[in-house]
N, C-alpha and C positions, 0 to 999 in steps of 0.2 A: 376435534380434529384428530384423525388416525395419524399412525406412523408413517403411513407411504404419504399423507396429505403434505405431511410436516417437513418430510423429507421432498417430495417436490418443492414445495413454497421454496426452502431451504435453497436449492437449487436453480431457482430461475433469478431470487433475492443476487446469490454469487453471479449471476450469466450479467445481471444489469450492474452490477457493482464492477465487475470485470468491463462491461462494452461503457462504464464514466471512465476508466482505468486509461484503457486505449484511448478515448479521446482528448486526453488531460495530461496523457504521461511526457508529451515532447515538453510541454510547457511549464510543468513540474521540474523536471527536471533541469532544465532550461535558470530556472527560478533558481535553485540549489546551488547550480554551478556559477552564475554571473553575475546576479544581483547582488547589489553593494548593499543594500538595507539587511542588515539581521532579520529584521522580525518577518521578514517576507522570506528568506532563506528559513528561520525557524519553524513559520507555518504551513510552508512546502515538506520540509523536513517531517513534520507531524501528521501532514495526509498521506504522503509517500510512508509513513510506519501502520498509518489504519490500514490502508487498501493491503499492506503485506499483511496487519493481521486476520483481515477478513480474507483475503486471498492467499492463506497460506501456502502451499502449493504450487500456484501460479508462475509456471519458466517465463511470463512476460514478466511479470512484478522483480521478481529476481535477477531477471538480465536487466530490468534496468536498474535494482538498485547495483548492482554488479560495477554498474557503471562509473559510477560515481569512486571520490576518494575510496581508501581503505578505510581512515577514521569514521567514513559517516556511515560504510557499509555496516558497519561493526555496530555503529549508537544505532542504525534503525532496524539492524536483526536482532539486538538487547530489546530494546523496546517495544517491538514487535509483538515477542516471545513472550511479554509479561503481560502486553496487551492482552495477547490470545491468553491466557492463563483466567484474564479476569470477565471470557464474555461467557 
């Protein structure tokens, strides 16, 4: 596989990671903010820090983690940041 190949594949990978993103983010979020279970706030918590690493960039990913508390904005742009470090 060429560069330009690798670089499209690259790009339409983010376009579909982005359009699960959009259809998930109400209920993600959703999840984060109400839910009384931890480990369901947890798990929310940890797709909401993938989808930021893989979509780094992303003003949808961002406004909505924006959204959320300060504390968690802070733990899922930490985690994020280290995610992306290690793909």
């Amino acid at each position: 596989m060429n560069e330009d190949e690798n670089f499209t594949n690259n790009l339409k990978q983010q376009e579909e990671i982005l359009s699960i993103f959009k259809s998930t983010k109400d209920k993600i979020l959703t999840m984060i903010q109400k839910d009384t279970n931890a480990g369901v706030r947890d798990a929310s918590v940890a797709l909401l820090t993938t989808f930021k690493a893989y979509l780094y960039e992303s003003s949808l990913v961002n406004e909505a983690i924006q959204s959320l508390p300060k504390y968690r904005v802070s733990e899922i742009n930490k985690d994020a940041a280290e995610k992306l470090k290690s793909l």
